[in-house]
Structure formats: structure tokens, C-alpha cells
C-alpha positions as CSV (number, residue, x, y, z in Angstrom):
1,X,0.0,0.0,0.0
2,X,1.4,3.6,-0.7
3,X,-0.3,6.7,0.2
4,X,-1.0,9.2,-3.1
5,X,-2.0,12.8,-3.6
6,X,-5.4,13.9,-5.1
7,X,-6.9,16.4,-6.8
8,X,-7.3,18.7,-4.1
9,X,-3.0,19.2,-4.0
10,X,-3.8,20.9,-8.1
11,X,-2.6,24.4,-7.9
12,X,-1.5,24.4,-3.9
13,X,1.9,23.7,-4.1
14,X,2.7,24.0,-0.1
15,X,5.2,21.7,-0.3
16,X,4.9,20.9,3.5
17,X,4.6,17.3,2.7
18,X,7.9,17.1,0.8
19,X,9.7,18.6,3.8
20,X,7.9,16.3,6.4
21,X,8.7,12.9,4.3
22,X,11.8,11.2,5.4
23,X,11.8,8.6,2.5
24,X,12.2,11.9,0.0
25,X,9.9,10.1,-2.3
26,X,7.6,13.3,-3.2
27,X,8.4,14.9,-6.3
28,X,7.6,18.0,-7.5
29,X,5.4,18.2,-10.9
30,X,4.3,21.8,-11.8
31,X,0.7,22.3,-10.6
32,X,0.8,19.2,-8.2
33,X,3.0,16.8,-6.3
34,X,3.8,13.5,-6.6
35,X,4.1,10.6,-4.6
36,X,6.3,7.6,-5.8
37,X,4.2,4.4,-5.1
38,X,8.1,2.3,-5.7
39,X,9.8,4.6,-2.7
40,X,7.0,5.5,-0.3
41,X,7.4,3.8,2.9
42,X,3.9,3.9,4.3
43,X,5.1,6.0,7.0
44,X,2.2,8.5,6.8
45,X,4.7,11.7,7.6
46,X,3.0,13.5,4.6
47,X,-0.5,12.5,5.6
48,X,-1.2,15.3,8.9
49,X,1.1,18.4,7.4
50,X,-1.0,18.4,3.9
51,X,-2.6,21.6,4.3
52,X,-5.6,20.6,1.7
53,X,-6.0,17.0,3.1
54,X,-4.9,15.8,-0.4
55,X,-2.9,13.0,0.7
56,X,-4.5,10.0,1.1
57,X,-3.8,5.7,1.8
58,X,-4.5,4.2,-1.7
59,X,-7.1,2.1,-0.7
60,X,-8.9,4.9,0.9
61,X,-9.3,7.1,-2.2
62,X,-12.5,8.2,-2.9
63,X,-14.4,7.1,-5.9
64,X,-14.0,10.6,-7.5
65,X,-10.5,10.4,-7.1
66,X,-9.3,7.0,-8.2
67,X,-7.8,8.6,-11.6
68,X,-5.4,10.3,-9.1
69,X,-3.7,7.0,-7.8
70,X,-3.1,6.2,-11.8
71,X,-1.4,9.3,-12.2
72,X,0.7,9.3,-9.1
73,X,2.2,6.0,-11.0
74,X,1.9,6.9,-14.9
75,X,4.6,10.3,-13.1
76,X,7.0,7.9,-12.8
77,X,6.2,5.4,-15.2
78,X,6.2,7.5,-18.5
79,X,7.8,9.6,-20.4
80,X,6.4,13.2,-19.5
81,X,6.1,16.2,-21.5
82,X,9.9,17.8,-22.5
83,X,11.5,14.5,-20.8
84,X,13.3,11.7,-22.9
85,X,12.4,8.7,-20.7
86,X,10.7,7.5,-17.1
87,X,11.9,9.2,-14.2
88,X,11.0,5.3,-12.8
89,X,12.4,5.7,-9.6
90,X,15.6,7.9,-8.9
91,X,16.2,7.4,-5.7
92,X,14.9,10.2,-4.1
93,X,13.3,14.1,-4.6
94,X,16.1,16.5,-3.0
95,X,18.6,15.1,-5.7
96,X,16.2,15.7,-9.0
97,X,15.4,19.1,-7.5
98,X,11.1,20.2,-9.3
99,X,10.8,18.1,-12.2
100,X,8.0,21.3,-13.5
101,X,5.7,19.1,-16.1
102,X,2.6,17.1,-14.9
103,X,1.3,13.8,-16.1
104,X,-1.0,15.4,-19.4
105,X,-4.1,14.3,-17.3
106,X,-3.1,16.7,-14.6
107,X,-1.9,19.3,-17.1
108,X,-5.6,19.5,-18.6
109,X,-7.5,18.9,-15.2
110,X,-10.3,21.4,-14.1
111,X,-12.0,20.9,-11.1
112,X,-15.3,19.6,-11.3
């Protein structure tokens, strides 16, 4: 199980969560942040310090949300926007620095 942010972290880039996670497995997109599902340790650090309450278990996503676990994965797992390959799993946030592109679902997302 990993714990993934949702569409309330769109646009609210606090960043309190990156600071409070001692695995340094949230990475930095442009309009949101993303947790790696390969480096999260379940610790639940990021969980209590997200300002929006965007950060949720995975299996307790709501049903409106469940798009959001996807993209927490596809952010790792693809090649984004003005990238060559994967980020896949670096080894840790602090070292890549704000990768500034989101997953194209998140590029194009409007709250409902």
C-alpha cells in the first residue's frame, strides 16, 4: 500500500509534505505533487502536514479520485512532457530538484 496525492493538491503547491517525508519520495510536478508508489514507505509523515488534506492511503481514495492513484504511477512510469524517458524511480526528490511538467491528465485537469 502507498499513500498518493489527489486532486485537491492541483494548484497548492505547499510543499509541506515534501519537507515532512523522510523517504524523500515526493516529487515535484508543476501544478501538483507526486508521490512515488516504488519509494514511499507507508510512513504516513505527509499525511497530517497536507494543508488541503490531499494526501490519502490508496485504498482509501475516494471514488471521484481514483484517476489520481493512476497518475501518481503513470509520473513515474512515463515519459512526461519535455522529458526523454521514465523518471521510474531515482532514488529520491532532493537530488532531481522540481521536475516542473505534470502527467497530461493533470496538465488539462479542471475541477469539477
Amino acid at each position: 500500500m502507498t499513500y498518493v496525492i489527489g486532486a485537491a493538491c492541483v494548484d497548492v503547491m505547499d510543499r509541506a509534505c515534501v519537507d515532512e517525508c523522510p523517504a524523500d519520495c515526493i516529487y515535484v510536478g508543476e501544478r501538483m505533487a507526486y508521490i512515488n508508489p516504488e519509494e514511499c514507505i507507508d510512513c504516513s509523515a505527509c499525511e497530517p502536514v497536507c494543508p488541503v488534506e490531499a494526501i490519502t492511503m490508496e485504498d482509501e481514495v475516494a471514488p471521484d479520485q481514483t484517476e489520481f492513484v493512476a497518475e501518481n504511477a503513470r509520473f513515474f512510469a512515463t515519459v512526461l512532457p519535455g522529458r526523454t524517458e521514465p523518471l521510474g524511480t531515482p532514488g529520491g526528490a532532493d537530488r532531481l530538484g522540481p521536475i516542473g511538467v505534470d502527467t497530461p491528465f493533470v496538465q488539462s485537469y479542471t475541477a469539477p
